[in-house]
C-alpha positions in Angstrom: -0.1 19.9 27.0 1.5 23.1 27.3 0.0 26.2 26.8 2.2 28.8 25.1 1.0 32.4 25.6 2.5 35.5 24.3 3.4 38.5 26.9 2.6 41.0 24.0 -0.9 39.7 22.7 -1.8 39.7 26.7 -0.4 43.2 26.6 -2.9 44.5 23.7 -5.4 42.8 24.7 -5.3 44.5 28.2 -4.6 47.6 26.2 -7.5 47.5 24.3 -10.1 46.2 26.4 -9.7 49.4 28.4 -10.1 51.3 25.6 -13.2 49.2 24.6 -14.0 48.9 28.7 -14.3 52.9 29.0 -16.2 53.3 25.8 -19.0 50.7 27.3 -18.6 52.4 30.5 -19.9 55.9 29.2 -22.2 53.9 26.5 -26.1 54.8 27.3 -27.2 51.5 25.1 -25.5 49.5 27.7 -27.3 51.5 30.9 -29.2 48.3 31.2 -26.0 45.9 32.1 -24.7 48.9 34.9 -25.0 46.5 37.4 -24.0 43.6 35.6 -20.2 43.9 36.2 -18.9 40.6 34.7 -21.3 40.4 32.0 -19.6 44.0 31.6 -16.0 42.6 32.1 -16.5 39.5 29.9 -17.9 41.0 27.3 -14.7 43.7 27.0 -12.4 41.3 27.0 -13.8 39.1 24.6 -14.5 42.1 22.0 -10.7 42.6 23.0 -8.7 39.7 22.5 -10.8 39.4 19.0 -9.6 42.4 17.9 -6.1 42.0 18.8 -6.9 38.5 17.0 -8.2 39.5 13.8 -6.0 42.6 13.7 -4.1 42.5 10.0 -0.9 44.4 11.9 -0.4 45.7 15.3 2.7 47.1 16.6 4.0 45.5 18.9 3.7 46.3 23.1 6.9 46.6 24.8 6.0 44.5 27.6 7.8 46.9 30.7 6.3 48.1 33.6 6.6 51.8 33.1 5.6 52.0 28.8 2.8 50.2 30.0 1.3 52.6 32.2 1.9 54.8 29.8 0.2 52.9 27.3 -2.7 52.6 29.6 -3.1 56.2 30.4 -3.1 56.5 26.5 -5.6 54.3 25.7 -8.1 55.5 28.9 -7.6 59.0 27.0 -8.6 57.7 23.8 -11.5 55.7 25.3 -13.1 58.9 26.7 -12.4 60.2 23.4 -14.3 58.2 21.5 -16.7 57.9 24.6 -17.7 61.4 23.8 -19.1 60.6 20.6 -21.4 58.4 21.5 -22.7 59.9 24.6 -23.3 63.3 23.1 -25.0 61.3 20.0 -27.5 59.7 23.0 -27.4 62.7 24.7 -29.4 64.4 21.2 -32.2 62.5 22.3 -32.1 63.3 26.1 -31.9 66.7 25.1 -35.0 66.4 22.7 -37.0 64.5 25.5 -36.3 67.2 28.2 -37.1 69.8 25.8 -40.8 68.6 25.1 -41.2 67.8 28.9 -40.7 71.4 29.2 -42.6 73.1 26.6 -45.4 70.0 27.3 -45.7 70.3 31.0 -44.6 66.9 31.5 -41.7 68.0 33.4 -43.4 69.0 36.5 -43.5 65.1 36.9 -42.1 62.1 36.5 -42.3 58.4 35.7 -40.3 55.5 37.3 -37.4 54.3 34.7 -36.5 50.8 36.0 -33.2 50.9 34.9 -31.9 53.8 36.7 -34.1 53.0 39.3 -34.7 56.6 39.4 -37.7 59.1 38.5 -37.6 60.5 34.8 -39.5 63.2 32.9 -42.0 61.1 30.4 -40.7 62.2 26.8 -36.8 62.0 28.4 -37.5 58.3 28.9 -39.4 57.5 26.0 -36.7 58.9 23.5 -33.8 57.1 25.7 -36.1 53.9 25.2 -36.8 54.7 21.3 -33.2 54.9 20.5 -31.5 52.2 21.9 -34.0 50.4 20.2 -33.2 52.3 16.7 -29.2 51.6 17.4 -30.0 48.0 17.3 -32.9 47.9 14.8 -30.5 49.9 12.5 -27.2 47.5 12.7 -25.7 50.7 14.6 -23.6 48.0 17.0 -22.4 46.5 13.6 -21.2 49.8 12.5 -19.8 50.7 16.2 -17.5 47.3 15.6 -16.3 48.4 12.8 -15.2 51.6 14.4 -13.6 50.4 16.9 -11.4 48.3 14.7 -11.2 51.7 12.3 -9.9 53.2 15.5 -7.3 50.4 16.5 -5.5 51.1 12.9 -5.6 54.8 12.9 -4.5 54.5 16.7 -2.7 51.3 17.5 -3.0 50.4 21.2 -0.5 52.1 23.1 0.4 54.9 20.9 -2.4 57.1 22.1 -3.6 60.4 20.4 -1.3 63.0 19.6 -3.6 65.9 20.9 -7.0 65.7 21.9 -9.2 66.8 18.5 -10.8 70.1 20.1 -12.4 71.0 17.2 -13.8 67.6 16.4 -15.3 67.8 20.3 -17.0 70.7 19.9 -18.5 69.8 17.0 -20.2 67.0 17.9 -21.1 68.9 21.1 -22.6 71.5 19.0 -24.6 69.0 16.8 -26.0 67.7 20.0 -28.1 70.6 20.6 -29.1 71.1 16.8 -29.6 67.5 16.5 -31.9 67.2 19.7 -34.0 70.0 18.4 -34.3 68.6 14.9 -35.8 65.6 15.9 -38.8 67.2 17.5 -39.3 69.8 15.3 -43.3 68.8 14.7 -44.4 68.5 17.9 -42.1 71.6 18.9 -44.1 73.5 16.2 -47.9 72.3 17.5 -47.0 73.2 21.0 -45.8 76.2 20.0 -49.0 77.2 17.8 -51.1 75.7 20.4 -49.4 78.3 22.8 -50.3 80.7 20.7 -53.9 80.1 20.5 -54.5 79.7 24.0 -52.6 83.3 24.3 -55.7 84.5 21.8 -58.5 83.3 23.7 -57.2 84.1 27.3 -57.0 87.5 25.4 -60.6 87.0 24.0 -61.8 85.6 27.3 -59.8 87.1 30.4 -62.1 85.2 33.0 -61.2 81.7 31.8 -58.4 80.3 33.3 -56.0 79.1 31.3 -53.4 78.2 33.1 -55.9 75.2 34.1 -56.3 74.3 30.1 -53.2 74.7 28.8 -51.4 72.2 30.7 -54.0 69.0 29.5 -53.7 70.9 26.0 -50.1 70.8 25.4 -49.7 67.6 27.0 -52.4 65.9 24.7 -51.0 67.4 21.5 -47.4 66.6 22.4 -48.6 62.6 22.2 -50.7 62.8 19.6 -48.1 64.6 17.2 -45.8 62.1 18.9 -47.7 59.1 17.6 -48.3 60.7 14.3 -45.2 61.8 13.4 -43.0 58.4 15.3 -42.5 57.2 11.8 -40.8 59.5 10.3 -38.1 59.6 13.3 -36.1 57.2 10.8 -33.6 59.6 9.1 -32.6 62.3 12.0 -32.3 59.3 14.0 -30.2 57.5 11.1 -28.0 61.3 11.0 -27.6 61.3 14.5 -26.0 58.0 14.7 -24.1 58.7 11.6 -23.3 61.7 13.4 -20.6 59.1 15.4 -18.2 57.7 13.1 -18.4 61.2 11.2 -17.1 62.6 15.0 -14.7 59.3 15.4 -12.8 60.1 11.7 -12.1 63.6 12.5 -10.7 62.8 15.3 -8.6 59.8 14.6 -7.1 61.8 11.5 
């Protein structure tokens, strides 16, 4: 039996799995698999060589040692561009967690996150937990295939990006910070007002000390308008991942 293999689909494959390969790499719903390198590598160039596959019309890759390296460096580029909007989509939430650890008091501590293997602020982790869940719950990864394919006709492998989209970057850098603080706007508000109250009575009663009450105070309201308001997390959660392919069109354009 021979075996006839084409130089060029090789060539986009290996051009696009390290498009797809950098995009995993900076991924934080695939933390769990960082040590996991050929589950990593497998999985890259399987998603690869289907695309390439199921591709209507690819140009084709001049199979030479110097456009290839070229090609490569293209394709790392527009990996980390793409990168970029999904790790400052994640990095909402982060921002939203560290926030409340703050203002909560649960920063001055931390809890062990198996995945890092490292110590975490509670509210940091428990956001980084709630939306990888959501991505997945919410067909995200379905709509994250889908842009990658979006972003393989826009920018066929090899070609690369004619100038990296500043403006599209720091947008989605901005929406970062206003999406992080959007999606904690409740508890944000309780604390707040909770802050407020304990400024009256230490006012009221300048012998207690409060110091020694607020911290139990915030941190019990934080959970409990946490719990209570959990289910309606849906739609800023649902904007914030939209918040990707919205970033990935501008700046494919």
């Amino acid at each position: 039996m021979v075996v006839d293999i084409d130089p060029r689909w090789v060539a986009s494959v290996s051009l696009v799995s390290l498009r797809v390969g950098v995009l995993f790499l900076l991924a934080p719903f695939l933390a769990g698999l960082g040590r996991m390198v050929t589950i990593r590598v497998l999985l890259t160039l399987a998603l690869s060589a289907t695309f390439v596959s199921g591709a209507v019309a690819l140009p084709a890759v001049r199979v030479d040692m110097g456009n290839l390296v070229a090609a490569a460096v293209a394709e790392l580029v527009t990996g980390g561009v793409l990168a970029f909007g999904v790790f400052a989509a994640f990095g909402a939430f982060a921002l939203a967690g560290k926030i409340l650890d703050v203002q909560s008091g649960f920063g001055i501590g931390s809890v062990y996150d198996p995945v890092t293997r490292a110590g975490a602020p509670l509210f940091a982790t428990l956001l980084d937990m709630g939306a990888v869940v959501m991505f997945f719950g919410m067909d995200a990864h379905h709509a994250l295939m889908r842009g990658i394919a979006f972003s393989l006709q826009q920018v066929p492998p090899g070609t690369g990006l004619d100038a990296i989209p500043l403006d599209a970057v720091t947008r989605q850098f901005g929406l970062m910070f206003s999406l992080g603080v959007a999606l904690m706007v409740p508890v944000l508000a309780v604390l707040l007002l909770v802050e407020l109250g304990l400024a009256v009575v230490s006012r009221v009663l300048p012998q207690m000390n409060v110091i020694m009450v607020m911290v139990p105070a915030k941190g019990a309201a934080g959970l409990v308008v946490l719990a209570l308001t959990v289910t309606t997390l849906e739609a800023p959660m649902a904007k914030v991942f939209a918040s990707i392919f919205t970033y990935w069109e501008r700046a494919l354009a």
